[in-house]
C-alpha positions in Angstrom: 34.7 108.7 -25.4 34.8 109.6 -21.6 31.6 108.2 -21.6 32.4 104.7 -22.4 34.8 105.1 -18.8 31.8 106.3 -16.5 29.0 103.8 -18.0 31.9 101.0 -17.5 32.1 102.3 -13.7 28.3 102.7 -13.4 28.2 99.0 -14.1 30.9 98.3 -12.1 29.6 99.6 -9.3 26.2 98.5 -9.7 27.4 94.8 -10.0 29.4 95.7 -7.0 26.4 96.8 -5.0 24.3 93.8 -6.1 27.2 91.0 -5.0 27.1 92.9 -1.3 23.3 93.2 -1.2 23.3 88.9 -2.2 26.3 88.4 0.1 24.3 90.4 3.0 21.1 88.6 2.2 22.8 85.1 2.6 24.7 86.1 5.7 21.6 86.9 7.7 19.8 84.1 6.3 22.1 81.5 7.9 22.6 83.7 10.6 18.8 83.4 11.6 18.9 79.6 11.1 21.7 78.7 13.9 24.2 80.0 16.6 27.2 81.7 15.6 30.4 80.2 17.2 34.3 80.0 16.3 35.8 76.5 15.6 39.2 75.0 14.6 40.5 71.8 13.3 43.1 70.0 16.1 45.4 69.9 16.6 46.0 73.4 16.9 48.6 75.6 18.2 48.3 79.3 20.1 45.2 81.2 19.0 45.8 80.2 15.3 43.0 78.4 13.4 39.5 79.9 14.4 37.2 80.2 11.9 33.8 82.3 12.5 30.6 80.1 11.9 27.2 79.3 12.4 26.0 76.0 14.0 22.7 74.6 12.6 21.0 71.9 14.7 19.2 69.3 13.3 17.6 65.9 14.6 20.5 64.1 15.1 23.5 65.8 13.9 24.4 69.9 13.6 26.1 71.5 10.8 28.8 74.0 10.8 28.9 76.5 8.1 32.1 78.8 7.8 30.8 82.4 7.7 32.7 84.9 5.0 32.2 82.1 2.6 29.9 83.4 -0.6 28.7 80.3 -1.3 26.3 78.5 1.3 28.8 74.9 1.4 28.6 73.6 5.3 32.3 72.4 6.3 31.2 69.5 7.9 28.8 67.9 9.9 28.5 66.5 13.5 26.9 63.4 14.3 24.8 63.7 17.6 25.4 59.7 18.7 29.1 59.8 17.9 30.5 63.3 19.7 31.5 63.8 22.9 32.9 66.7 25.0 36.6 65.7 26.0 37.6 69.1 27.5 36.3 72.3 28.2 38.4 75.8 29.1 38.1 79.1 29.0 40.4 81.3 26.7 44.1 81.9 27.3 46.9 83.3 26.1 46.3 85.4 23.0 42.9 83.5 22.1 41.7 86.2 24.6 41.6 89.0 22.2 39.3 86.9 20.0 36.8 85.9 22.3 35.1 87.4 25.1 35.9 86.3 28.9 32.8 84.7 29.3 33.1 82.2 26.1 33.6 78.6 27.1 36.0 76.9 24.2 35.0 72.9 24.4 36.9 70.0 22.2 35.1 67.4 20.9 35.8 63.8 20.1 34.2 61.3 18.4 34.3 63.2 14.7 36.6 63.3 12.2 38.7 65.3 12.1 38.3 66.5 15.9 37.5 70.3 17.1 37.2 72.9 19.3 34.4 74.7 19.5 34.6 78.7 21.1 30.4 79.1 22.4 28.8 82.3 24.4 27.6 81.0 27.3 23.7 80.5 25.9 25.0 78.6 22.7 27.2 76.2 25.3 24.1 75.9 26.9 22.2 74.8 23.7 25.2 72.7 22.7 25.0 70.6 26.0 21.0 70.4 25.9 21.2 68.9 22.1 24.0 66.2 23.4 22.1 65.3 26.7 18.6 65.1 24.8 19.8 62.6 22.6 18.0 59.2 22.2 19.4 56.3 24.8 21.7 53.7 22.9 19.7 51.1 24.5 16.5 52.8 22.5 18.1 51.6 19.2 19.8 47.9 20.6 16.1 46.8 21.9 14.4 48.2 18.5 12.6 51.1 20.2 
């Protein structure tokens, strides 16, 4: 009967090795499509509330998808015509053991609910080329 005990581990740990090798799959997948960055939900207080994720831009709106998540749900989306950058900073305090000196945190405005955003300094470059590329308001008012 030992037998029974080391198949039921076999299949354990081949079950095991297959969730890792999907989960691994899925984070490089998502990882290829966008620019990893932290966020959090504000108000926030102290270093508490980053979350690791990946930014996918689209046409007029980028999508944030929490990383460490098995399942490939996006947390929320950003409108391109409604955000706006209300504050930038660099880390303080004890965020500075999560990030790196160089990573430029920005809050933004405009979506619900509002957030900061922690970027390297070549995915805040992309962020702030997406937001200044957008289409002119007056485009859409004269039907253009």
């Amino acid at each position: 009967m030992w037998w029974i005990s080391v198949v039921a581990v076999g299949v354990v740990l081949i079950a095991l090795a297959v969730a890792l090798y999907f989960f691994y799959r899925h984070m490089t997948a998502l990882k290829d499509k966008g620019t990893g960055v932290l966020m959090r939900v504000l108000p926030a207080e102290g270093e508490h509330g980053w979350r690791h994720g990946i930014l996918v831009y689209e046409e007029n709106r980028v999508r944030f998808y929490k990383l460490l998540k098995f399942v490939d749900r996006k947390a929320f989306d950003l409108n391109r015509e409604e955000i706006r950058i209300s504050a930038r900073r660099s880390p303080h305090g004890l965020e500075i053991r999560l990030m790196d000196e160089s990573t430029r945190i920005v809050a933004l405005t405009g979506c619900d609910p509002q957030v900061e955003l922690a970027l390297s300094p070549s995915a805040h470059a992309a962020l702030l080329s997406w937001l200044e590329s957008r289409p002119s308001k007056r485009l859409y008012q004269q039907g253009l």
